[in-house]
Each structure stands twice: as C-alpha cells, then as structure tokens.
C-alpha positions as CSV (number, residue, x, y, z in Angstrom):
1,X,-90.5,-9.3,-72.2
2,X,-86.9,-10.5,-72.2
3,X,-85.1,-11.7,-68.9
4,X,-83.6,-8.1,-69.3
5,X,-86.6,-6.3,-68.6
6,X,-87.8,-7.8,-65.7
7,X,-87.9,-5.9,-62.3
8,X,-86.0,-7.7,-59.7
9,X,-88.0,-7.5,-56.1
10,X,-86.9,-5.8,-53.3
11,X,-84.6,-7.6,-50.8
12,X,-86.9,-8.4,-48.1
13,X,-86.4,-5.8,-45.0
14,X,-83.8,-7.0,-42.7
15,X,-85.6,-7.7,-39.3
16,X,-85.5,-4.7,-36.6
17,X,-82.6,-4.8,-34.8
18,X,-82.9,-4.3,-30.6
19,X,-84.3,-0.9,-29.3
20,X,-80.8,1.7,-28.6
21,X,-79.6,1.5,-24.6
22,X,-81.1,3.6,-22.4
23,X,-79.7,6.5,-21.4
24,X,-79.7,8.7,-17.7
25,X,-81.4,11.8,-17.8
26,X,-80.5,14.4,-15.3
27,X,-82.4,13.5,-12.6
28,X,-83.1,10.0,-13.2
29,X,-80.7,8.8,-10.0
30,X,-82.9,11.1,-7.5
31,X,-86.8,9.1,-9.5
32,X,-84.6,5.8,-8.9
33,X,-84.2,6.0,-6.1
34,X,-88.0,7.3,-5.1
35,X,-89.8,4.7,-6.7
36,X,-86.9,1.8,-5.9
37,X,-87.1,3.1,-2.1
38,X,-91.2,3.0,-2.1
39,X,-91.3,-0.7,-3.4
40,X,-88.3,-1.8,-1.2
41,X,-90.9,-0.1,1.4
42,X,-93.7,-1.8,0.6
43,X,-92.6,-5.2,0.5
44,X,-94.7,-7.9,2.1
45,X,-98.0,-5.6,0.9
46,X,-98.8,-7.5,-2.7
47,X,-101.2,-4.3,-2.7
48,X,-98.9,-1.9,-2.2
49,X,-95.7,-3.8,-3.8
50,X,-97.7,-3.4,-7.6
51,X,-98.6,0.2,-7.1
52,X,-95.4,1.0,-6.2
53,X,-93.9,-1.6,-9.2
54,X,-95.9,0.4,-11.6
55,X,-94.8,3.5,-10.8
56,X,-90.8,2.1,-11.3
57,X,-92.1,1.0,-14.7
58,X,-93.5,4.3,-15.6
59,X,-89.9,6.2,-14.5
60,X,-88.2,4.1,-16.2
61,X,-90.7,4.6,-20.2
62,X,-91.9,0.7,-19.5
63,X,-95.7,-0.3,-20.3
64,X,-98.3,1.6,-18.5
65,X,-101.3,-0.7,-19.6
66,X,-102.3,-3.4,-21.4
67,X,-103.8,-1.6,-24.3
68,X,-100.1,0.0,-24.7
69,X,-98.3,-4.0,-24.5
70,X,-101.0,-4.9,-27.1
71,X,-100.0,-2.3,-29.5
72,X,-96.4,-2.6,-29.0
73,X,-97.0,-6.1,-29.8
74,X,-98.6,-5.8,-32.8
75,X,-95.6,-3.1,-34.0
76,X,-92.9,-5.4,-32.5
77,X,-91.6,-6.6,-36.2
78,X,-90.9,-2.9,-37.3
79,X,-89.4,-1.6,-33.6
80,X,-88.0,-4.9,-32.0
81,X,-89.0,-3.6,-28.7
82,X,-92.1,-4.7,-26.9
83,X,-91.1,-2.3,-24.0
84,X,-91.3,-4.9,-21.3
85,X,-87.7,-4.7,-20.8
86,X,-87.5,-1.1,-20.8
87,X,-87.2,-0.5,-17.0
88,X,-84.6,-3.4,-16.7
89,X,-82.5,-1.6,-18.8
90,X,-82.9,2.0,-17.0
91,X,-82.5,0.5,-14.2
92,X,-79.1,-0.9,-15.2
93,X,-77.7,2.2,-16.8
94,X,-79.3,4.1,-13.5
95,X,-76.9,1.2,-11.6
96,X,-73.7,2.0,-13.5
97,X,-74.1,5.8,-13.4
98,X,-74.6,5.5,-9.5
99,X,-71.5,3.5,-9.5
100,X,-69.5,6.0,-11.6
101,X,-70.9,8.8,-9.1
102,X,-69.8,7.2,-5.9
103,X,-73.4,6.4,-4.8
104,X,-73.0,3.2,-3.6
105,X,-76.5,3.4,-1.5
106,X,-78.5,3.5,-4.5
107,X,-76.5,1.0,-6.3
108,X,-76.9,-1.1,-3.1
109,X,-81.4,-0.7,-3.1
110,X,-81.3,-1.3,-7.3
111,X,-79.1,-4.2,-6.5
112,X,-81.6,-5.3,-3.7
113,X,-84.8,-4.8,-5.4
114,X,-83.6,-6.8,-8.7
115,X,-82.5,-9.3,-6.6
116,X,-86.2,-9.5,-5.0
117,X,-87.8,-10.0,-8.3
118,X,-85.1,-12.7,-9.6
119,X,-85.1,-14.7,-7.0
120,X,-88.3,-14.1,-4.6
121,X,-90.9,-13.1,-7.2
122,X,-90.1,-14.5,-10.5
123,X,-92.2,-18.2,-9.1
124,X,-95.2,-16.0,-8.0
125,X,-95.3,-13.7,-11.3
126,X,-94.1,-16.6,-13.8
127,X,-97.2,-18.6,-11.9
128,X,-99.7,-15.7,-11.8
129,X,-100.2,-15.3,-8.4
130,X,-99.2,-12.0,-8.8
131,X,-100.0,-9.4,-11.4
132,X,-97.8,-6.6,-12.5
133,X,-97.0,-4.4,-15.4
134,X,-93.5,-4.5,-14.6
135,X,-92.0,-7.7,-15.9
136,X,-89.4,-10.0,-14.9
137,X,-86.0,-8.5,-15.0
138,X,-84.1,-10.3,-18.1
139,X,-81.1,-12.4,-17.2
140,X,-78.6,-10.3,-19.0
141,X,-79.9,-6.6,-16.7
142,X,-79.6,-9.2,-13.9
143,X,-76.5,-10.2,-14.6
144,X,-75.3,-6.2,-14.8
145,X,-76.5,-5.5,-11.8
146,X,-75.3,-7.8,-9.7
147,X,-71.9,-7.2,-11.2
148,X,-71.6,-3.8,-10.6
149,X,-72.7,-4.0,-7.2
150,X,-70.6,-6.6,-6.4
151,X,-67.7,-4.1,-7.0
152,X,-69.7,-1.1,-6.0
153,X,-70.5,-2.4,-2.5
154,X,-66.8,-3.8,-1.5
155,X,-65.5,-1.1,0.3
156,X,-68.9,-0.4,1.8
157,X,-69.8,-0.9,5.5
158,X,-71.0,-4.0,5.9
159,X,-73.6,-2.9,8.6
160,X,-74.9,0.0,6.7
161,X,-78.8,-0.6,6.4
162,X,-80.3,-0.5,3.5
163,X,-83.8,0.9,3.0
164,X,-87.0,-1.4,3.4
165,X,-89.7,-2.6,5.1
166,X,-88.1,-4.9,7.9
167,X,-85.5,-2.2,8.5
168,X,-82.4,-5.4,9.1
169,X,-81.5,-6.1,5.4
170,X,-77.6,-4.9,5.6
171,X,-74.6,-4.5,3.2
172,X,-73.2,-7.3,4.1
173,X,-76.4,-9.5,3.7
174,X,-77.1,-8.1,0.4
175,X,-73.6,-8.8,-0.3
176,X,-73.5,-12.5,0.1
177,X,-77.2,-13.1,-1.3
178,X,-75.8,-11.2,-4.7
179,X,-72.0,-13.6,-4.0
180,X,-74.0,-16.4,-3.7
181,X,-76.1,-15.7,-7.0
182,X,-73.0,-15.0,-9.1
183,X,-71.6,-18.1,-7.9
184,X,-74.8,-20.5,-8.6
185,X,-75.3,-18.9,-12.3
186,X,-75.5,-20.8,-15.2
187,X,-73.9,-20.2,-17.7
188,X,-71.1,-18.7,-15.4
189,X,-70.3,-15.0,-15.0
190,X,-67.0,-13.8,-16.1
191,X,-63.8,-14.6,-14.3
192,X,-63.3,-11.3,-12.6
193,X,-67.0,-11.1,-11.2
194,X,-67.2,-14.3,-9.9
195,X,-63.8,-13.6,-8.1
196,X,-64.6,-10.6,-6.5
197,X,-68.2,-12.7,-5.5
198,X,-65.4,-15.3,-3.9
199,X,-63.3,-12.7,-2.4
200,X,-66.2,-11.4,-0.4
201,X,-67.6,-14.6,0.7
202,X,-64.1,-15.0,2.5
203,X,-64.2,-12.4,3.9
C-alpha cells in the first residue's frame, strides 16, 4: 500500500485537565459550619478530632474510605481528580460565599480550623502519627482562605470568641496567627493581602 493509504493514528488523548470548582449548594453554609464547629470542638481528643474530620470530608464529597481513594487512584488519568482535595476546595468556595453573605463567624471557624491543620497538624499527619481520611489542605485552598478572612474579619470585634474546645481562641488571636502566616509565606502572597496582614498587625 502506497504512503497514501496509510491510516494515520489517533493523536494521543490530551491528559485530564483538573476536576471543575466546587460549587455551594443551598445549605452548605448551615453543614459547614456543623461539622467545622464539631471538630473545632473536639480538638485535643485525636479520637474525637478524626470522627469529626471525617464527617467534614463527607460534607464536603471528599474520600469516605480507602477502597474509594484506591479506585479513584486507579481512574486518576481519565478524571484528574483523586478527590483528596475535594473538601479543601468546598471549604474555600463555603469561605468566599460566607464572606459575600456577611457571615464573618463562619468565615472566622473555616479560617481557624484550616489554619489548625496547616500549621498544627500537617507534622503529625505528614509523620503518621495521626490517621485521617481528610487530607492536608493544599497550599493554594490555604492560601484562599486565609486571604478572605484576613479581609472578612477586619471590621470584626476583636474579642468575639470563636467556637472551640478551650473557649479563649478570639478574633483578634485568629487574626494575627493568619497575619503572621501571610507574612512568613513563601512564595509571597499578593501585595494587597499581605498589606491588609500588615495593617492589622499594627493595629
């Protein structure tokens, strides 16, 4: 057969692009804040804190088991999505709706409880100690949330609790530990974030 006749192959499949952004159902605010609240609650109980970690991984369509991360593993090259992050990302367009809403007390206890797994669990679940279905936030979702709360929480009173276990973790407080992590990122955070992160460390 001439070069004519020969049947050129298929361009190989381009690979899967990521999963679409979440979206907020009707609803979703009021199971945020739940399942946030419960964890925010529990904290200190390693017990208590992965029941209640599962259940904000099952609000927000994350992995229930491992049978489910296995599977999603093996489909990963056709769906790009493993689901890990799926929660992150709920959680995020959960934050951003709050803010648009005028909720600042949820934004404040998303805020709160991302910051406790970025900066006081990712050792112990990077290390094993502790075991969880819900993964560790990714750095961009981290980065979202802290930003909007930073601007969510300005006008806020600076002595208004917010909800967990010890009952003394304020507005303020929160404020400066999320300041404080803009500030120390690497790479940096945009210009405007990491002014308003100044601008409340001043005071």
């Amino acid at each position: 057969m001439g070069i004519f006749g020969r049947k050129r192959k298929a361009p190989p499949a381009p690979p899967p692009g990521p999963p679409p952004p979440p979206t907020v159902a009707p609803g979703d605010l009021e199971v945020a804040r739940r399942v946030v609240r419960a964890f925010l609650s529990a904290l200190g109980d390693d017990e208590l804190m992965q029941q209640a970690a599962q259940a904000v991984a099952q609000a927000g369509g994350g992995v229930p088991d491992l049978e489910t991360l296995l599977r999603n593993a093996r489909q990963a090259h056709q769906t790009g999505d493993l689901g890990i992050d799926r929660p992150w990302r709920w959680l995020t367009a959960v934050t951003a709706e709050a803010q648009r809403l005028g909720d600042p007390q949820l934004v404040a206890e998303i805020g709160y409880f991302v910051l406790v797994w970025d900066a006081q669990l990712r050792g112990r679940i990077s290390s094993g100690e502790l075991g969880s279905m819900l993964q560790l936030p990714p750095h961009d979702a981290v980065r979202d949330v802290y930003s909007t709360a930073l601007f969510a929480l300005a006008e806020v009173d600076p002595e208004q609790l917010i909800t967990d276990r010890t009952g003394t973790v304020t507005v303020a407080s929160l404020r400066t530990a999320l300041a404080n992590a803009v500030l120390d990122a690497d790479p940096s955070y945009p210009v405007e974030v990491s002014t308003q992160a100044r601008r409340l460390l001043d005071g």
